[in-house]
N, C-alpha and C positions, 0 to 999 in steps of 0.2 A: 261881584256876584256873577256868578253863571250863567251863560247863556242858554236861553230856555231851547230845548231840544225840537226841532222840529217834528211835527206831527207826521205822524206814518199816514197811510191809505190803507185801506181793505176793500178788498173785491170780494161781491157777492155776484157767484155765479145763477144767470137765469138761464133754470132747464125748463125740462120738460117730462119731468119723472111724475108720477104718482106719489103722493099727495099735494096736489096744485096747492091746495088750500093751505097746507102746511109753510109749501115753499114761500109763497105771499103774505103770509099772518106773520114768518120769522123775520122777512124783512124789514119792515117800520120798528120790530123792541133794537134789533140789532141797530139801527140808525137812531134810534134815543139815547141806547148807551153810550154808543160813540161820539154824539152830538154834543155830553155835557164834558167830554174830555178834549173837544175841537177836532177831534176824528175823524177825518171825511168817509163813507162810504161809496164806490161806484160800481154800478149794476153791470155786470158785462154779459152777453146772451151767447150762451152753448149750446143751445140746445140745438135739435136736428135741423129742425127745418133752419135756422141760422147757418148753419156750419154746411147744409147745402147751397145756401145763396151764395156764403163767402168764396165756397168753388167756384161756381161760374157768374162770380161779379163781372170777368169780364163781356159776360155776352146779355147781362141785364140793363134795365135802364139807369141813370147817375143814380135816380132819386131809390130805385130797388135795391141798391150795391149796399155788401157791409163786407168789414175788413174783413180777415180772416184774426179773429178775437185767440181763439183754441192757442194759435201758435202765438202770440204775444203773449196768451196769459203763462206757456209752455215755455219763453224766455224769462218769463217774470218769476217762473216757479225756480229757477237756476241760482235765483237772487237771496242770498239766505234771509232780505230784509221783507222778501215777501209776505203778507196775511193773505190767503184766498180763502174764503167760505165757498167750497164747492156741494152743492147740494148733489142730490142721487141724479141722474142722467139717463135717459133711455138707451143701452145698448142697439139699437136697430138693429130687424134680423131684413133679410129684401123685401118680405112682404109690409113690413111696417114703414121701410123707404120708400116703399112704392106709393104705398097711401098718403104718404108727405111730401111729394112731387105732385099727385095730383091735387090735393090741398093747393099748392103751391101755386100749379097752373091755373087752375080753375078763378086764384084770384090775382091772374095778369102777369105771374114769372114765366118769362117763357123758355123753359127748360127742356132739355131733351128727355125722350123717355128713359127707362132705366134700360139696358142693352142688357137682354140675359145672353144673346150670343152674337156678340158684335160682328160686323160684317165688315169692317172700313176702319180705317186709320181713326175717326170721326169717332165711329161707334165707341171703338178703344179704349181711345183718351178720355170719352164719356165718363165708362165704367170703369175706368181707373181713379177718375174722380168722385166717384161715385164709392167706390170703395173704400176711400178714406174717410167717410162715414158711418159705415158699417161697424157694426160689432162694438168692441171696448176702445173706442177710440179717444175720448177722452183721462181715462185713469192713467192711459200709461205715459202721459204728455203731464200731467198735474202733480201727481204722486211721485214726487223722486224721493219721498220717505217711505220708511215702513210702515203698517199699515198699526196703531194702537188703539183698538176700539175696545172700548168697556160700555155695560149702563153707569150713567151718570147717579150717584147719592139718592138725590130727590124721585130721579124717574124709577129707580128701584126701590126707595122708600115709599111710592104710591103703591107701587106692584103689593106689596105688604099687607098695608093699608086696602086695599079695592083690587084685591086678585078680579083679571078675568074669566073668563070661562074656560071648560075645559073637557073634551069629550073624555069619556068612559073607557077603560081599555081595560080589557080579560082575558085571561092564560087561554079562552078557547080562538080568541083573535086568529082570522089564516091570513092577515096582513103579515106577508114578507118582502126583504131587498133579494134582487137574484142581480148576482154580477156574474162577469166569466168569471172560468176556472183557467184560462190561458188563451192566448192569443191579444191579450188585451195591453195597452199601454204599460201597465203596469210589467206585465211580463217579460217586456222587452228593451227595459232603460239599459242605458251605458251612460260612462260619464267617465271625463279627466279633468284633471286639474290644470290649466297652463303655467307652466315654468318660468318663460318667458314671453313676453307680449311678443304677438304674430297677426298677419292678416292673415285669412283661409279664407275657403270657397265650399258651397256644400254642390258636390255633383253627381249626378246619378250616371253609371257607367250601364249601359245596359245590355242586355245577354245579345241584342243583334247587333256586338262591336261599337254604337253611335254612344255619346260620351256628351252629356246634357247639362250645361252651369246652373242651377236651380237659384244660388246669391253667390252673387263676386262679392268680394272687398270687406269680406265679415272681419272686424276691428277686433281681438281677443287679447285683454290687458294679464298682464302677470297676478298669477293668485286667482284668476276666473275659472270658475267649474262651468265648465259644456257639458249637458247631457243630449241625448236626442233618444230618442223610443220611433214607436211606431203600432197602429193599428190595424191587426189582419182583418182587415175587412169582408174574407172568407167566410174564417172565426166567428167573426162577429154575426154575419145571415145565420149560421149555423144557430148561434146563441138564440137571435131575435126567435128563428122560428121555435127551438125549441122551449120558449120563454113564454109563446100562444100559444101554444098547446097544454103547455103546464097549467098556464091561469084557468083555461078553460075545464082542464081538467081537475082541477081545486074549485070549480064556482066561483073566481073572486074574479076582479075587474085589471083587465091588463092594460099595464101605465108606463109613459117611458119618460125618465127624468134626466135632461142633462144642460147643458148650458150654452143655447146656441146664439143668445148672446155674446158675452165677453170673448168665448173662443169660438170665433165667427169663422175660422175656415173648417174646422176638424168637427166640429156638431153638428151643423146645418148637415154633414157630408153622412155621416152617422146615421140624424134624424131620416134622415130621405132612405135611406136602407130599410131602416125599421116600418115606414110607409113602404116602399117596393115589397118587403117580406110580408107585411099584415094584410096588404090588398093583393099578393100573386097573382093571384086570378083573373081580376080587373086589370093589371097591366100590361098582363100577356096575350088577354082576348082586345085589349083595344092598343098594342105597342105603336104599332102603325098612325094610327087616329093623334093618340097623345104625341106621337114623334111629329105630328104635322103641325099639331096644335102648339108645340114649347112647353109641354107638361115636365115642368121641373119638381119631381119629388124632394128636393133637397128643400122647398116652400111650404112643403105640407100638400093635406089632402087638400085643404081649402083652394092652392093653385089648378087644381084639378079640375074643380066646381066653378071657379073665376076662366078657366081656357074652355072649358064645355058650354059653356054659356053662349058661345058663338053658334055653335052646331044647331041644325035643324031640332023642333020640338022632340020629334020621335027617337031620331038618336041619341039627345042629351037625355032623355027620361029611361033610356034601356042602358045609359051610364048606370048613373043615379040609380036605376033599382036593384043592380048587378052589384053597387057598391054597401046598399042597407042588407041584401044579402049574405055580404060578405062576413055583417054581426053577426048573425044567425048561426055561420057555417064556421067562425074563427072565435069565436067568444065576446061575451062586454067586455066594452071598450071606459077607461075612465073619461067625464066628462070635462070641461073646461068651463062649459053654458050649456046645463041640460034643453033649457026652458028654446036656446037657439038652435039646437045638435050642433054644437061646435064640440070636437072630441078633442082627445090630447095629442093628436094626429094631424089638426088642422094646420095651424101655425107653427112653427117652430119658437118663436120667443113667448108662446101662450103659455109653458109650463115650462120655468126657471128655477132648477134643483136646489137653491139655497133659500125660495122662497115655497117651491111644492112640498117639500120634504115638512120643512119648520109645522109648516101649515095642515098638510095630513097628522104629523104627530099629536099637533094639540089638539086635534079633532076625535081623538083616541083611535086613530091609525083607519080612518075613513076616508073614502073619495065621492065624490057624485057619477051615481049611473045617468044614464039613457031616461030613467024610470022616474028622475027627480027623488031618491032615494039614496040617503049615503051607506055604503057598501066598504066589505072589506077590500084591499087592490094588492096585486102586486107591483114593486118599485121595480121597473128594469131600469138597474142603472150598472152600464154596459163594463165602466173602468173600476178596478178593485181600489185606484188611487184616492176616492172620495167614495165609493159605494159604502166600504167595508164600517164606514163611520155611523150611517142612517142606519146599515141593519144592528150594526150593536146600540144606538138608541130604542128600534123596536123592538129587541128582542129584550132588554131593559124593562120598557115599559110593559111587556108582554107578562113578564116576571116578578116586576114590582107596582104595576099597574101607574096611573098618568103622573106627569109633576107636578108638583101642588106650589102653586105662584107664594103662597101665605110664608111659605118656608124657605123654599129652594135659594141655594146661594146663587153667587154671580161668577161667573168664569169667563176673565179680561183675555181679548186674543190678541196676541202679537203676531204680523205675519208679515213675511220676509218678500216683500215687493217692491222694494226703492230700485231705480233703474232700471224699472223693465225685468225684473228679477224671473226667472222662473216660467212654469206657465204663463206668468202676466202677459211678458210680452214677447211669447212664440209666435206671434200671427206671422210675421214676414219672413218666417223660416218655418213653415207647415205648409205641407205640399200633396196632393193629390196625386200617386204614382201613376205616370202615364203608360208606363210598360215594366213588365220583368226586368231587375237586375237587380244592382249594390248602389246605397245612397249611401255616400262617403264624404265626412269634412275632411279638408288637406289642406295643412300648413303650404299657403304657397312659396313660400323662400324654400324650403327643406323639404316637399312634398313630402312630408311624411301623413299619414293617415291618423286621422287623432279619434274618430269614431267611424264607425262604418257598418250598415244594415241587408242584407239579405232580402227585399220586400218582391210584391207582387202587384198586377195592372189593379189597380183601385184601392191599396191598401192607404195608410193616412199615418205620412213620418214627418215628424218635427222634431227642430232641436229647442233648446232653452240655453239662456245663457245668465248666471248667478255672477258678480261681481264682486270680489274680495270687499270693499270697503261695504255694502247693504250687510253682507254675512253679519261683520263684526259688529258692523249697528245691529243689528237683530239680537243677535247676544245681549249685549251693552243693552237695549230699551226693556227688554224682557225681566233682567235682573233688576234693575231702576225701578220697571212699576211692580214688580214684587218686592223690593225692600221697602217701598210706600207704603203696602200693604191698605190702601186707605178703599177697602170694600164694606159696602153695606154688612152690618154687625158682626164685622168677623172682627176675634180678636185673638183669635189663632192665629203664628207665624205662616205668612204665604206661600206655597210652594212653588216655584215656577219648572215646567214641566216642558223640555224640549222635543218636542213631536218630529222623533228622528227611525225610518222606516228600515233598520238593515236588509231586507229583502230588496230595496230598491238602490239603486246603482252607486 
């Protein structure tokens, strides 16, 4: 007789996403099923405030310390025997770190503060730790597969069964997406193929002769596509402003969507633009003031209100009414929390493009005013790489008015994320240009130049790197779950559809 197979594990990741409740209620059915197979479950904790202790386990007390779970569960993900249940995660933008250190402190971790502009070796190390908190930092540690999400049978057979609701949409809607027409990511990809695996180095040569290593020792296997673009951040004020004056001059509510989450260096950097262009006035009459205070726009207006808060009554109150003026003299603003004046300007992770977007659609292409009143808005969403997508859904439903849950099919996405693939994981080759010149990768063995950009002092260039084997699985998992075909009532042959841009590199 055979020997009975030993019983695997499965790890249930504990975050800290929204919906708590959800995350807690799936834990006990998933430990019942597992229970009657001898299937152990064990809970491991990701979330932020976790993954900030395990940083500085060493300077807390034995009893505060926890490992650092992220990178065990990041070797375990390497194991093709691994099961991890990784539930949703909070992205952290700073302002949301910041508020999870003081949580943190308040109940006895004695952590340093967050360093927006370190001053010391000390400060540094702080913020470098601190850093690897930020943003998407767990997906691209967990995920070394592609990414195949569908609704599940049952949860689209309720959808059927118990549509929910669904705002109204009409051909006279002035809800629009406005992207650039150029200067934007999109405009400026390049991309190679590597022939043979090389190390390179991405380095900015710049026009005052000084020659600046931005990443040593970049690893580049045979069959990897490099791209790298960049954002004229020029371009972009240009855009912002003439984006507020548009909305205003249409009556509808001006909205800026992008994702300062996941792509935590290149959005926050964006978002703060969009605040410096929509409050000019305010920043120019107080540059001085804000310079003393550490008024980081790249935070939102909200960091504006939290650094004024120290100043004398009378000059934080001729902030503040210089900045409610600013509605007045630059148009409505979309809300986030009318009922709190929190606008879409406050925070940077308050309004997350894959969830604002979804979310205004089914509202039949509405946002919340100032007035507690939902409104028509305009989408600035800055990159034509994901813009161009939401306004051919509005313009859609503009035309054929909302989607009707009772009917509408299901459309399984596959996307090509395993190993850091892509955008995923540009964070640690996206770089904030510190002066004029040319940002160029070069094969270090051959110096040969494999991409190279043209940029300016503040513009925002990153490369991406795609690895031959994720490609092929991407292919391969695509055609798989469309030969299944196993979608809610369809009994039409499945088409699968590769979402391939020639205009891009």
């Amino acid at each position: 007789m055979a020997g009975k197979r030993k019983a695997e594990k499965i790890t249930y990741t504990y975050t800290d996403e929204a919906p708590m409740l959800a995350t807690h209620a799936f834990y006990p059915i998933i430990k019942a099923f597992c229970s009657q197979a001898s299937v152990p479950v064990e809970l491991k904790d990701i979330s932020v405030a976790g993954r900030v202790i395990a940083n500085f386990a060493n300077s807390l007390k034995e009893e505060q310390r926890m490992s650092d779970i992220l990178s065990e569960l990041g070797e375990l993900a390497q194991n093709g025997e691994a099961n991890i249940i990784k539930l949703p995660n909070v992205s952290a933008s700073v302002p949301q770190l910041k508020e999870c250190i003081k949580e943190l402190k308040e109940q006895g971790y004695e952590l340093p503060d967050y360093p927006e502009d370190p001053k010391d070796d000390k400060e540094r190390e702080a913020k470098a730790k601190y850093a690897k908190v930020l943003g998407s930092a767990v997906n691209p540690v967990l995920r070394e597969g592609n990414s195949d999400r569908r609704a599940a049978v049952p949860v689209k057979e309720y959808a059927f069964r118990y549509p929910h609701s669904m705002g109204k949409w009409t051909s006279e809607s002035k809800t629009h997406v406005s992207c650039m027409a150029d200067g934007d990511f999109y405009s400026h990809e390049k991309s190679v193929c590597i022939g043979e695996a090389c190390e390179a180095r991405i380095e900015l040569v710049g026009d005052d002769g000084a020659t600046t290593i931005l990443k040593d020792k970049l690893s580049l296997k045979a069959g990897e596509v490099v791209d790298s673009s960049f954002m004229n951040c020029a371009a972009l004020c240009t855009f912002f402003e003439e984006q507020i004056q548009d909305a205003k001059a249409r009556g509808v509510l001006f909205s800026l969507h992008m994702k300062a989450t996941m792509m935590k260096i290149s959005d926050p950097i964006m978002f703060g633009y969009c605040v410096k262009v929509y409050f000019k006035d305010v920043f120019a009459k107080y540059k001085e003031t804000f310079a003393k205070l550490g008024v980081d726009a790249n935070n939102g207006l909200g960091d504006v209100y939290k650094k004024i808060a120290a100043l004398p009554e009378d000059e934080r109150k001729a902030i503040e009414a210089d900045i409610m003026a600013t509605y007045e003299q630059r148009g409505a603003m979309a809300m986030v929390d009318s009922d709190r004046g929190i606008t879409n300007l406050h925070v940077p992770s308050d309004i997350i493009i894959d969830n604002s977007m979804p979310t205004a659609i089914r509202a039949g292409g509405k946002m919340w005013s100032a007035a507690n009143t939902e409104e028509d808005f305009k989408a600035t969403i800055p990159d034509r790489g994901y813009g161009l997508v939401f306004s051919e859904c509005v313009e859609f439903c503009k035309a054929n008015g909302a989607f009707d849950p009772k009917t509408m099919g299901c459309c399984p996405n596959v996307g090509l994320m395993a190993q850091k693939a892509e955008e995923y994981g540009s964070h640690p080759t996206t770089f904030e240009v510190p002066r004029d010149g040319v940002i160029r990768i070069v094969a270090k063995d051959t110096g040969v130049v494999l991409l190279a950009h043209r940029v300016m002092t503040g513009d925002i260039w990153r490369a991406c790197m795609t690895k031959d084997a994720p490609i092929k699985d991407w292919v391969k998992l695509a055609v798989t779950r469309c030969r299944a075909n196993n979608f809610p009532r369809n009994d039409q042959p499945c088409k699968a559809i590769f979402w391939l841009d020639p205009a891009r590199a």
